[in-house]
C-alpha positions, -999 to +999 in steps of 0.1 A: +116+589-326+115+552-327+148+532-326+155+497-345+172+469-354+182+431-354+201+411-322+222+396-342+238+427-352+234+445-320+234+428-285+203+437-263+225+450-234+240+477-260+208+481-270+197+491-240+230+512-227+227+533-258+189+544-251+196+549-213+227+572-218+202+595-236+179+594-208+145+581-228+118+571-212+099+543-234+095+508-244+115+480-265+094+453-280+111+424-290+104+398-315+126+366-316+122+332-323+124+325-285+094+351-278+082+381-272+099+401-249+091+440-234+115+464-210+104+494-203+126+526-196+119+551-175+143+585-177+167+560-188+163+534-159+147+500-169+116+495-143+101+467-160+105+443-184+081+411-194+081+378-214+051+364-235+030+373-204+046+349-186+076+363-165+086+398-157+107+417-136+143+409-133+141+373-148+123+382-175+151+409-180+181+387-180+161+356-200+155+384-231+192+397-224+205+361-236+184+363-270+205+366-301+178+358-326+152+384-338+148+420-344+141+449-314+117+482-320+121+511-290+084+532-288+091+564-272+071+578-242+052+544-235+045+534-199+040+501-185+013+494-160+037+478-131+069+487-121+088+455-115+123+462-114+141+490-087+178+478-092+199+502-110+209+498-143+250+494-134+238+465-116+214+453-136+243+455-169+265+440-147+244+408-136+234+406-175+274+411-181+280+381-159+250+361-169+258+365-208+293+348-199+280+317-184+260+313-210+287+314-236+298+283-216+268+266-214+259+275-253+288+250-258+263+219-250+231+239-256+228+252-288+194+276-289+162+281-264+145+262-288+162+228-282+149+201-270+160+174-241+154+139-248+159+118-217+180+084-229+168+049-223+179+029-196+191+055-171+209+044-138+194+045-109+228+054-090+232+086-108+190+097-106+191+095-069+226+115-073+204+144-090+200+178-068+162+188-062+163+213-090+179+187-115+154+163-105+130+184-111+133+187-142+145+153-150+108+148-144+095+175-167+115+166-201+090+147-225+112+150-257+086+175-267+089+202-249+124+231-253+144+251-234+123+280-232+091+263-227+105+241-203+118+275-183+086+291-186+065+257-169+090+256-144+093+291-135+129+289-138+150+314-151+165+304-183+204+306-168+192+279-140+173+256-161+207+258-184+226+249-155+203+219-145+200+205-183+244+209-187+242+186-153+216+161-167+238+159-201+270+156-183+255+131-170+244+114-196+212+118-185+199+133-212+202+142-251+197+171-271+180+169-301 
């Protein structure tokens, strides 16, 4: 029996709590306007999850946990070809738990995945050679054309730490969101 719905009625970690209770074994195909994302459950442990191809495993699971945009569809009985996750779900739930709350912090300054950094004219000097390694890395990536997500994605960051670097870089005045 196939199961579902839309993120912004349902979060994805309820999502997921309410299939693994019941012990299913199948897959959750989600389609939001940051992506397409895929966990897998397997007698109601998640073993693998994916975005767009592009990550998988645990950062891919906590990266789709943070969507709130788009709509979810469970397949029963599917398998995925890797296994890429062997934490249990209680910590896994808990780490998305934890994540979801920092981003409700950051969310304050970032608005969606989909926004997109603009570096500001004139920067100083002082405060660029100030920047930690990861900050400064991607300083160096933002074009103005490329968002959040992508941005994540090319620098195979999870989505939490690139939020982290881009709230430094705007507290800093660094940067601008547009």
């Amino acid at each position: 029996m196939s199961f579902q719905g839309s993120l912004e009625r349902m979060k994805l970690p309820e999502i997921i709590q309410l299939v693994a209770v019941t012990g299913k074994t199948g897959k959750f195909a989600i389609d939001s306007v940051y992506g397409k994302g895929t966990i897998y459950l397997q007698d109601g442990e998640i073993i693998h999850a994916e975005t767009d191809g592009k990550v998988d495993g645990e950062n891919a699971l906590y990266m789709i946990a943070i969507w709130d945009q788009g709509k979810f569809l469970f397949h029963p009985d599917e398998h995925p070809d890797t296994l890429t996750i062997e934490k249990n779900n209680t910590a896994l739930l808990m780490e998305i738990a934890k994540r979801l709350d920092e981003w409700k912090i950051l969310h304050r300054k970032l608005d969606s995945l989909n926004d997109v950094p603009e570096k500001l004219p004139n920067p100083s000097q002082i405060k660029i050679s100030n920047l930690s390694q990861g900050e400064s890395d991607i300083y160096n990536m933002i074009d103005g054309q490329l968002n959040l997500s992508e941005l994540s994605s090319i620098a195979d960051l999870e989505i939490l730490t690139l939020a982290k670097y881009v709230f430094g870089l705007l507290s800093m005045k660094l940067i601008t969101i547009r």
